[in-house]
N, C-alpha and C positions, 0 to 999 in steps of 0.2 A: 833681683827677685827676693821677694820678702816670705817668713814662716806663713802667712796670709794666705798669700798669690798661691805657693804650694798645696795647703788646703785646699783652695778653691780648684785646681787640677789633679783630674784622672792619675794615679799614681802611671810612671813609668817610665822609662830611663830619660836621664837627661842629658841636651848637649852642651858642647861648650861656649853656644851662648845664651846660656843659663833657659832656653825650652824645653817643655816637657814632651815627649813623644806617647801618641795616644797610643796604648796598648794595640788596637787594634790597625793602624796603621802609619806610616811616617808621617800625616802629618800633626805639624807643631800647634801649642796651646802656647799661645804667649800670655804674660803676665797681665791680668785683671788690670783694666782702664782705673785711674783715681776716682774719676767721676764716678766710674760704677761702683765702686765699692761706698763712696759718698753715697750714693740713691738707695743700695742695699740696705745700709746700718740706717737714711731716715725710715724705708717703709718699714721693715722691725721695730721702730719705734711707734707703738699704736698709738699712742695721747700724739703725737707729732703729727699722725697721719690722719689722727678724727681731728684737731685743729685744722688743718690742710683741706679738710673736706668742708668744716665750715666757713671758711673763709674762700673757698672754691663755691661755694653750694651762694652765700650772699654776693659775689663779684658777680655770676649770672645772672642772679634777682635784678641787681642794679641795670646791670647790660639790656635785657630783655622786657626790663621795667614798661615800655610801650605794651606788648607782648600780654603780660600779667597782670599788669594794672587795668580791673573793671569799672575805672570812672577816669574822666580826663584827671590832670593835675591843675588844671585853672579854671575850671568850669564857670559859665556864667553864672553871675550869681540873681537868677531870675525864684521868683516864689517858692520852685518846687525845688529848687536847691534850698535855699535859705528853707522851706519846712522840713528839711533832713540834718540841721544845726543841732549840735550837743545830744546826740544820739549816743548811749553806748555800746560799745562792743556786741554785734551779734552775726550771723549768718552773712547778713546784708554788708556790714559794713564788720569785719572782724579784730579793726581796730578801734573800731567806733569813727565818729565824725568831729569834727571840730565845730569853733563859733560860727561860721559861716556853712555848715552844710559840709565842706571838704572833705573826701575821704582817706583817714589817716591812713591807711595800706598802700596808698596808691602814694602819699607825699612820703613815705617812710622809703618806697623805693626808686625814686626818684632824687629824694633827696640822698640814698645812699651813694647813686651818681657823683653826686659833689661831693661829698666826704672821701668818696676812694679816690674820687681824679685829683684832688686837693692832693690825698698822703702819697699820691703815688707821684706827683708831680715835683713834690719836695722832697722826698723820699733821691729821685733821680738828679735832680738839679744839687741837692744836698752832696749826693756821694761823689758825684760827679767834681764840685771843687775842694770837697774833701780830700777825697784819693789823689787829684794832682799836686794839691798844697804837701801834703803830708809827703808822696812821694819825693817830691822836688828836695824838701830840706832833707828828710830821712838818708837821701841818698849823696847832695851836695854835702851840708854838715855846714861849719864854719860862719860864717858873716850871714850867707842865706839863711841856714838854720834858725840862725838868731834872732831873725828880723821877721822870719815868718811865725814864730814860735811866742814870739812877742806879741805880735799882734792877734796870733789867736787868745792869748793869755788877756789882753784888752778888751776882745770881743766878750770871751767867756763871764766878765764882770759884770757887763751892763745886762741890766736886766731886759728879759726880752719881750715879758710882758707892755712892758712901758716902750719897747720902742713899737710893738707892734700896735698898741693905740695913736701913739703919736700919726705912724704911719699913716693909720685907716684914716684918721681926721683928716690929716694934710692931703692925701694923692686921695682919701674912698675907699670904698669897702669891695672893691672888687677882688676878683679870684686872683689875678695876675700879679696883686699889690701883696695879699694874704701872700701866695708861693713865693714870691722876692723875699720877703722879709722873713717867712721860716726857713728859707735854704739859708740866707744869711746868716741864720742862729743855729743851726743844726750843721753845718759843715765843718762845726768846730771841733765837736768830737770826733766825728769821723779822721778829721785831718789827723787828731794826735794818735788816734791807732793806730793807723793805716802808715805814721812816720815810726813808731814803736815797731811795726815789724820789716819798714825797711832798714831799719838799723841793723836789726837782726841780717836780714838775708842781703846786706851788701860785702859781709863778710866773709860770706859762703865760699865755694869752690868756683860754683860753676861761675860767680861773680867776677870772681878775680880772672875764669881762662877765657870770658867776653870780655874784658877790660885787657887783656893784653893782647887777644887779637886783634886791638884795635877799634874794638865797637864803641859806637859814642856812646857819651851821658842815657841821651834819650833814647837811643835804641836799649842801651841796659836795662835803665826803667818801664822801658814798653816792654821788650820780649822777652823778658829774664825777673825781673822783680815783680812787676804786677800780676804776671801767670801764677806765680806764688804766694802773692799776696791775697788771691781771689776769695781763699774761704772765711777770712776775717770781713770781706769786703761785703759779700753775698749773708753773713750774719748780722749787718748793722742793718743791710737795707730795709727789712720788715721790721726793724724796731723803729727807724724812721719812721717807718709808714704807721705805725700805729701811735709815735707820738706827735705827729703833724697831724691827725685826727682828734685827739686829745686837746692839743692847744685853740685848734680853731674850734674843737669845741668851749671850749672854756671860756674864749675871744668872745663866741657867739654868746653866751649867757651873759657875760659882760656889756652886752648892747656894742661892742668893738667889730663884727663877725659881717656876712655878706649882706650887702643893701640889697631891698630888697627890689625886684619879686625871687631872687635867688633865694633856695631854699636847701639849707643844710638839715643833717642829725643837731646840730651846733644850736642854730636858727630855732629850730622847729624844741628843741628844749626850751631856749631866752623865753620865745614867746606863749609857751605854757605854763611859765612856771607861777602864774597864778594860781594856777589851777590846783597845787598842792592843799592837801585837805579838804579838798572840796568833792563834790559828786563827777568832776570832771579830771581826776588823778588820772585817769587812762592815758590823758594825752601828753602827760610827762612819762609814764612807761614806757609807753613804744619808743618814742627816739633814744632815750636813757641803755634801755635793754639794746636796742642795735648796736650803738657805742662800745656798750659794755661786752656782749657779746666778741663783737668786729677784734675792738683792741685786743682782748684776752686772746681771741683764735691766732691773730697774727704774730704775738708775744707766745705763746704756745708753740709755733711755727720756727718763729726766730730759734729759740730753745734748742729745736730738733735739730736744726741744722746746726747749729753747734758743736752738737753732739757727734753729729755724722761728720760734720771735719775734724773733727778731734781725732787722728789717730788714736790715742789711747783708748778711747770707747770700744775697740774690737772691730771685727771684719764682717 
């Protein structure tokens, strides 16, 4: 039991397994969940919690996007569509229209669909061989360490722009090609933190009285180190997620980004980007501004939670 956990309970005698007895009856106040004390110190955090909200408040948009969207996303393009072409911003249309009539509010959230499924896709497959790579050497050491540590150090050189063009030319621009090839480049950091704090915690106590109970390798790494390791694990993941958004965006202005009729924030920038300087700039805001927006709330996000697993931050 921590100075913390006391705070957080009713003053009043304690036993001697360190419970606090409510003044008003025997029974016990056990010591404050980690978790909870993590969820306390993010909501006390307001910039953490209005990021949290905007990025809660767009994942619905995208979800519900059938829902909220007042014109199809692929509408024929018969007269009276093509006579609502290059409309700006108003009532009717509050992103305005594109060349063909389409209504940008309706492709901005739809396209947010592919943007979040993209980050969160890589985001998961990313942490996913991250944390095992990094586990495996952090905890083995010696020859494995070596060989793993090696080849992320190889990976981390090539550039990942260039392999992700080569990619999309050789296999296509589909979503499934994009997510391979950004878990592929994004697993690499994760792997070195995640092996940086198993260093750390194979030292520990509780390490060493599982390893002479008898527990294996893997049970150590599963039940004992990665439970530990969760709050550096759970701060990478929304930074993935906002720079696998970032890259396929960038992919996409590059003309490297999804074929189409798929339509990203990415996509929907590449193919406006005439439009700079012209009477039709609106239609590079909106997807620019979601981007802009999206990344910043989830990088915001990321932040808070750091902060709320940091011990030292306070209770």
């Amino acid at each position: 039991m921590t100075i913390s956990d006391l705070r957080e309970a009713p003053p009043g005698p304690i036993t001697a397994s360190g419970a606090v007895l409510a003044p008003g009856g025997p029974r016990p106040l056990v010591a404050s969940n980690p978790w909870r004390l993590m969820a306390r110190r993010f909501r006390r955090d307001k910039v953490a919690m209005a990021g949290a909200a905007v990025v809660l408040l767009i994942s619905l948009s995208a979800v519900f996007a059938p829902l909220l969207a007042r014109y199809p996303i692929d509408p024929v393009l018969d007269r009276a569509t093509l006579s609502q072409a290059r409309q700006p911003p108003s009532w009717r249309h509050p992103f305005g229209t594109d060349d063909v009539g389409r209504d940008e509010l309706t492709r901005i959230l739809y396209g947010g669909r592919i943007s979040l499924a993209l980050g969160l896709s890589v985001a998961v497959v990313s942490m996913t061989v991250g944390t095992a790579v990094g586990a495996v050497a952090g905890y083995c050491r010696g020859w494995i360490d070596h060989a793993l540590m090696r080849l992320t150090d190889l990976l981390l050189v090539i550039p990942g722009l260039a392999i992700l063009m080569i990619a999309q030319k050789g296999l296509g621009g589909s979503a499934v090609v994009i997510v391979g090839v950004l878990s592929l480049l994004f697993w690499r950091g994760v792997a070195r933190v995640v092996r940086s704090m198993t260093l750390s915690l194979r030292e520990r106590e509780f390490t060493e009285a599982a390893r002479a109970s008898g527990a294996s390798a893997a049970r150590i790494v599963v039940t004992e180190l990665l439970p530990n390791a969760v709050g550096v694990i759970c701060v990478q993941a929304p930074l993935a997620v906002a720079a696998a958004i970032l890259t396929e965006s960038t992919l996409s202005f590059l003309g490297f980004g999804l074929a189409p009729p798929a339509a990203s924030w990415g996509s929907m920038l590449a193919q406006s980007r005439g439009a700079v300087g012209t009477h039709l700039a609106y239609l590079v805001y909106s997807p620019g501004l979601a981007i802009l927006l999206t990344v910043l709330a989830i990088n915001i996000v990321g932040n808070g939670l750091r902060d709320a697993f940091d011990p030292e931050s306070g209770s």
